[in-house]
C-alpha positions as CSV (number, residue, x, y, z in Angstrom):
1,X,-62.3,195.8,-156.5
2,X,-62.9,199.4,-157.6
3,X,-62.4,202.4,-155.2
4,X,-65.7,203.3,-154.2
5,X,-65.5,199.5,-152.6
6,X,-61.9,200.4,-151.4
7,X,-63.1,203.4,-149.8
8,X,-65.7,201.7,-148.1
9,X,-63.7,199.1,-146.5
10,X,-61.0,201.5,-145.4
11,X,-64.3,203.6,-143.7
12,X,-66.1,200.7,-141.4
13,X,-62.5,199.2,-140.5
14,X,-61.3,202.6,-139.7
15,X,-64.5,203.1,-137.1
16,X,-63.9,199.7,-135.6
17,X,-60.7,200.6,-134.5
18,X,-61.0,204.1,-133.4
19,X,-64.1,203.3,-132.0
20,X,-62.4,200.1,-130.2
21,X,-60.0,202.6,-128.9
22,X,-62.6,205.1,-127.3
23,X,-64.5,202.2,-125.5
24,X,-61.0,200.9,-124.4
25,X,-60.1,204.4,-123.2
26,X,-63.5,204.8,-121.0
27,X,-63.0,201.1,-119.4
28,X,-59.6,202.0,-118.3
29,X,-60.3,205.2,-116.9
30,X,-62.9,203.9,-115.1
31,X,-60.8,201.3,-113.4
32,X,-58.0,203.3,-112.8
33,X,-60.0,206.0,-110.9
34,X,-61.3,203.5,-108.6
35,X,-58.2,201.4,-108.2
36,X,-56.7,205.2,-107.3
37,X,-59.4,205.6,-104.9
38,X,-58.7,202.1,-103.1
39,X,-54.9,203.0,-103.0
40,X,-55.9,206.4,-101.1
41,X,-54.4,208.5,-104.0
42,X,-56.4,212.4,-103.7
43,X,-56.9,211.9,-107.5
44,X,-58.8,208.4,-107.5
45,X,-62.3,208.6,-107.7
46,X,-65.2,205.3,-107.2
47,X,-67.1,206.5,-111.0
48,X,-69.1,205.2,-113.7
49,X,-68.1,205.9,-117.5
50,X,-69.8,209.5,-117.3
51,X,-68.0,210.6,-114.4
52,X,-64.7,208.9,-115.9
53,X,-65.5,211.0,-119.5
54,X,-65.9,214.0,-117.5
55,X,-63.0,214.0,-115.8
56,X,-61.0,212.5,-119.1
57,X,-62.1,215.1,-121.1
58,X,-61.2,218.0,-118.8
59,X,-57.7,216.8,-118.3
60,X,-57.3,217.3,-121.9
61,X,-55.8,220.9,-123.7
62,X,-59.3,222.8,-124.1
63,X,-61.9,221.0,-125.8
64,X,-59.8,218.6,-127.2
65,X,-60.3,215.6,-125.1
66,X,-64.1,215.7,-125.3
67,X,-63.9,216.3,-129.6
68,X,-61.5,212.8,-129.5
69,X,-63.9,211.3,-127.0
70,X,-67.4,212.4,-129.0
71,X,-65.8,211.1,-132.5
72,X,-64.2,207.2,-130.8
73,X,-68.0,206.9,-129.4
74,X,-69.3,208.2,-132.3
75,X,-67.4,206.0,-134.3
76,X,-68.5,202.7,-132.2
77,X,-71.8,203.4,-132.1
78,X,-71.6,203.6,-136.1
79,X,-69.7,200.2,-135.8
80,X,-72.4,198.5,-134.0
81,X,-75.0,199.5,-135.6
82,X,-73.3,198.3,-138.9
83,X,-72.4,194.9,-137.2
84,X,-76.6,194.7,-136.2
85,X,-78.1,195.6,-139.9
86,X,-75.0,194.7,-141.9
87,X,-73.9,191.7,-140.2
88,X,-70.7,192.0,-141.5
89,X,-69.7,188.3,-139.5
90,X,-72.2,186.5,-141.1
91,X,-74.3,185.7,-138.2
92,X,-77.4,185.3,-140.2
93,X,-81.3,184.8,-139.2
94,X,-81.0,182.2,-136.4
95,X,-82.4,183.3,-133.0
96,X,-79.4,183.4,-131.3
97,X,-78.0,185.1,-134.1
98,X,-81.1,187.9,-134.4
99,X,-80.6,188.0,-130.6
100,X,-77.1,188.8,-131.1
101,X,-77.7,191.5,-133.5
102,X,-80.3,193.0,-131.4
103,X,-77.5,192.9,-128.8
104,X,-75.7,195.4,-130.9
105,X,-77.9,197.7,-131.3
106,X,-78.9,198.1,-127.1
107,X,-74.9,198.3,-127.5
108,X,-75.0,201.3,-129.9
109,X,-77.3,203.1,-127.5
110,X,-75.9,202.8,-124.8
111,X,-72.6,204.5,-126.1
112,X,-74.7,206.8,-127.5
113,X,-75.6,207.7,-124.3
114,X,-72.1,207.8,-122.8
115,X,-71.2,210.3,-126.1
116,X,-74.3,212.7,-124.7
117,X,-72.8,213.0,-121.7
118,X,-69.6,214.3,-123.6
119,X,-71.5,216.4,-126.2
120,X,-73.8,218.1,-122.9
121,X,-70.0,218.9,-121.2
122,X,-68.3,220.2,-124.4
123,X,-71.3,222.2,-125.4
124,X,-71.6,223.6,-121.9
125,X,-74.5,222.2,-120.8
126,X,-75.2,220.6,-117.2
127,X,-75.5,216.8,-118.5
128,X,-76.2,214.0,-116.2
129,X,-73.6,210.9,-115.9
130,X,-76.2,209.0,-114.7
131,X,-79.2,210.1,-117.3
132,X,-80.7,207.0,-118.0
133,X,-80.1,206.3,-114.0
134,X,-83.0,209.1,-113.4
135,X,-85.0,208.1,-116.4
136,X,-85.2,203.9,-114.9
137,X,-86.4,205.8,-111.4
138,X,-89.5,207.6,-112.9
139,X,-90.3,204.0,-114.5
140,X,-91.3,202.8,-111.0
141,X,-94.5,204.7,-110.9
142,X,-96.1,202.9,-113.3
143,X,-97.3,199.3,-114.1
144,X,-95.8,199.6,-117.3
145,X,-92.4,200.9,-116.1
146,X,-91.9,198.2,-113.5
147,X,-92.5,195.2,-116.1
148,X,-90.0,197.2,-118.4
149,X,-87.6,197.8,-115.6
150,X,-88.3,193.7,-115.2
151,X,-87.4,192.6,-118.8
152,X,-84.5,195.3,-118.9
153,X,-82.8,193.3,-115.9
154,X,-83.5,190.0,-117.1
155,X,-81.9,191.2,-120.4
156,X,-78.8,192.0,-118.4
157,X,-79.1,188.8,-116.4
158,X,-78.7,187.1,-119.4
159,X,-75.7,189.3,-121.1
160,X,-74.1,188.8,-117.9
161,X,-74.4,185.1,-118.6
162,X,-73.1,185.6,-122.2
163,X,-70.7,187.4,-121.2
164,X,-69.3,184.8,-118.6
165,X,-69.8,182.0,-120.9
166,X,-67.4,184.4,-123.2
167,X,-64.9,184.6,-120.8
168,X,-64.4,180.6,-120.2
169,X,-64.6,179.9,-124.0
170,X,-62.4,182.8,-125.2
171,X,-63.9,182.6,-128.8
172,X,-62.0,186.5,-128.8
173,X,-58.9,185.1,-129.6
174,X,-60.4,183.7,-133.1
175,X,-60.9,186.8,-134.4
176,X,-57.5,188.2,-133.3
177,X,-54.7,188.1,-136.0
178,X,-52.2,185.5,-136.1
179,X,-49.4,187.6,-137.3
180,X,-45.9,186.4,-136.1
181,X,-44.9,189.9,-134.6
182,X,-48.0,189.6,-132.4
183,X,-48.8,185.8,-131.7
184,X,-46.9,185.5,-128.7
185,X,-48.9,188.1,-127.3
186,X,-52.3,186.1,-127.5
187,X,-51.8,183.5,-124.5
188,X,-51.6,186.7,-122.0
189,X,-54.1,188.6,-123.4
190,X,-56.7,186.1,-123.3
191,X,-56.2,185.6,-120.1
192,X,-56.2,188.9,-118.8
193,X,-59.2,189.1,-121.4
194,X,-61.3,186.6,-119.7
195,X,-60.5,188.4,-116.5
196,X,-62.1,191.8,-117.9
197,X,-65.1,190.1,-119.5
198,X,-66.0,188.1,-116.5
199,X,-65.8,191.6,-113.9
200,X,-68.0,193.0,-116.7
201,X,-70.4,190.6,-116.6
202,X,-70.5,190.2,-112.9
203,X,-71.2,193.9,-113.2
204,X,-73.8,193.6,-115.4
205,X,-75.0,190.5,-113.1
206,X,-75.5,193.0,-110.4
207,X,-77.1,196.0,-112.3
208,X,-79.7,193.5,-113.8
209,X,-80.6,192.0,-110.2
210,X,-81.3,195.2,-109.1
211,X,-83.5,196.2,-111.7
212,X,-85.6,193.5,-111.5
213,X,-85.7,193.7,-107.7
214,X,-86.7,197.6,-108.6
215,X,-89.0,196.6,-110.7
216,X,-91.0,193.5,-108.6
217,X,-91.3,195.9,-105.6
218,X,-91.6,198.9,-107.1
219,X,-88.7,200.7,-105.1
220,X,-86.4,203.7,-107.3
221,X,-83.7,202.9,-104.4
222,X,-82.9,200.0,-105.7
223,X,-81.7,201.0,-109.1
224,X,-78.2,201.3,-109.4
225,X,-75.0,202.4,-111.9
226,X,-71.7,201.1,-112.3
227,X,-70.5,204.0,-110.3
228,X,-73.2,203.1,-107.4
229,X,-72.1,199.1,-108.1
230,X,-68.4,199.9,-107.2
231,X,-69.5,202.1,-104.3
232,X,-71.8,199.4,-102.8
233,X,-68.8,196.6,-103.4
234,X,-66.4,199.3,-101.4
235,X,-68.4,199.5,-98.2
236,X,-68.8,195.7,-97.8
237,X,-66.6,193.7,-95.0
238,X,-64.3,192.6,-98.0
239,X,-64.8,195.7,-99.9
240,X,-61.4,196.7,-100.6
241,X,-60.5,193.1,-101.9
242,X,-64.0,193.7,-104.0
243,X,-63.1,197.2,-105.4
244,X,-60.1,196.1,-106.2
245,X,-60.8,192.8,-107.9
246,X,-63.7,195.1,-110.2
247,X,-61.3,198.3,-110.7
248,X,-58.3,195.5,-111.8
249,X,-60.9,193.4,-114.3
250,X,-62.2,196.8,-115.9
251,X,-58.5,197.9,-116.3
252,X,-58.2,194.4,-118.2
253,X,-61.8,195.1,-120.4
254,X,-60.0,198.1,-121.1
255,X,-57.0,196.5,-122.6
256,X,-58.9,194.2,-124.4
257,X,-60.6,196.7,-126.1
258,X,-57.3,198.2,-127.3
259,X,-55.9,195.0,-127.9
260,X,-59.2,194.5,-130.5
261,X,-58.6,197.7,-131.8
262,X,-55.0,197.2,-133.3
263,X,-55.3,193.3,-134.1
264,X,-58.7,192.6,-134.1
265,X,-59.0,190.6,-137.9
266,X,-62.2,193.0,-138.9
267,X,-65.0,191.7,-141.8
268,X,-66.1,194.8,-143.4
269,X,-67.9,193.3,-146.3
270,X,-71.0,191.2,-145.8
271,X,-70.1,187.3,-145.4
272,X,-72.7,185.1,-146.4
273,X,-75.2,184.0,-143.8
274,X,-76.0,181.0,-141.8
275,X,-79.2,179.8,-143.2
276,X,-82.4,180.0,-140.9
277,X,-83.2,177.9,-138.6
C-alpha cells in the first residue's frame, strides 16, 4: 500500500468520524432542548436541528461553534455522498441496494441543508431553520408540487419503515468493533440504539403522513418540521409522556451517532459488489 492510498484511507475514515460526531452533536442538542423544555428549565426550548445549531453555535467562544459545526456537516455530507457513488460497503446494483445508495444521497442534502443554516448565521445572514419548510408550502400551488409533495412523504413513509425494521434487527451492532476494551459496551448501546432509531423513524412516520395529506388536499398547513412534530406531540392529552418519550429517543440517536463515530469498523476502500439482480 503506497501513501497516496494511505492518505486516502486516513481522509474518508477521518470524515466519517468527525462527521458521525456533528450529526451526533445536532440529535443531542435537539433532544435535550426539548427534554429541558418538558422539565420547565427557562433554557429548554421545543426545536428542530436549525433552531438547535443556532443556539449550539452561539453558545460557543465567537464563531467558533458554527466553524466546528459547518466542517462535522460538511464532513458527513462528504461521507454520504462517498458511501452513494463509492459504495465503500459493497452494496452493489440490486434494487434495494441502488435504493439504498439513493438514500444516501437525499441524506447528504439534507445535511447540507442543516450546514446552510450554520453558514447563513456565521456569515451574518438571516437564514431560515425551517428553509425547505417554506420551500414544501409554495409546492402546494401547483399540480406538480402536490404529486411531489406526495412521493416526498411516501419516501419518508417508507424510511420510517426502514428505519423501524432497523431498530428490531439491530444490524448496527455488526459494523461496530469487537474490541475487548469496548465489547461490553455493545448490549446497552444497542438497546438504547434501537430506542433512538425507532423515535426517528416514528418522526419521520409523522413528517411523511403529513406531507402526503398536504399534498392530496392541497393544504400548506399541513406540512410540518421536527420542531412543529415535537410541538404538536406537547399539546396532546398525553403530551408530556410524548415529548418526553421523542426528546429521550433523540438524546439516544444522538449517542448512537457518537458511539458510530469512535467504534464504528469504517470500509474506506471499495469492497467488491453484490452482483445484479
Amino acid at each position: 500500500m503506497n501513501l497516496f492510498q494511505l492518505a486516502t484511507i486516513f481522509s474518508v475514515v477521518s470524515l466519517a468520524r468527525i462527521g458521525y460526531v456533528a450529526k451526533g452533536m445536532v440529535f443531542l442538542a435537539v433532544g435535550l432542548l426539548s427534554l429541558l423544555a418538558l422539565l420547565g428549565f427557562a433554557e429548554g426550548r421545543v426545536t428542530g436541528s436549525g433552531g438547535a445549531i443556532h443556539i449550539m453555535g452561539a453558545h460557543a467562544p465567537g464563531r467558533i461553534g458554527f466553524g466546528l459545526l459547518i466542517t462535522g456537516l460538511a464532513a458527513h455530507v462528504l461521507w454520504r455522498i462517498y458511501q452513494a457513488f463509492i459504495d465503500p460497503d459493497g452494496k452493489g446494483y440490486s434494487t434495494v441496494a441502488l435504493t439504498k445508495r439513493t438514500g444516501f444521497l437525499i441524506s447528504a442534502g439534507f445535511y447540507a441543508s442543516m450546514m446552510l443554516v450554520a453558514m447563513s448565521a456565521i456569515t451574518g445572514l438571516t437564514g431560515n431553520a425551517s428553509g425547505w419548510k417554506s420551500f414544501a408550502e409554495t409546492l402546494v400551488d401547483f399540480q406538480i408540487g402536490r404529486i411531489l409533495l406526495g412521493l416526498v412523504g411516501t419516501g419518508l413513509i417508507a424510511t420510517a419503515a426502514f428505519q423501524f425494521h432497523r431498530a428490531g434487527t439491530q444490524p448496527f451492532r455488526d459494523r461496530w468493533t469487537r474490541a475487548a476494551g469496548i465489547k461490553h459496551l455493545h448490549g446497552p448501546m444497542a438497546w438504547l440504539s434501537t430506542y433512538g432509531i425507532a423515535v426517528r423513524g416514528g418522526l419521520f412516520l409523522m413528517l411523511g403522513w403529513q406531507l402526503v395529506r398536504a399534498g392530496w388536499f392541497a393544504a400548506s398547513d399541513e406540512i410540518i418540521d421536527v420542531a412543529t412534530a415535537l410541538w404538536l406531540i406537547s399539546r396532546e392529552s398525553w403530551g408530556d409522556v410524548g415529548l418526553g418519550i421523542a426528546s429521550t429517543g433523540l438524546i439516544c440517536y444522538g449517542a448512537y451517532c457518537l458511539f458510530n463515530a469512535a467504534f464504528r469498523k469504517i470500509a474506506p476502500v471499495h469492497r467488491k459488489p453484490e452482483p445484479m439482480q
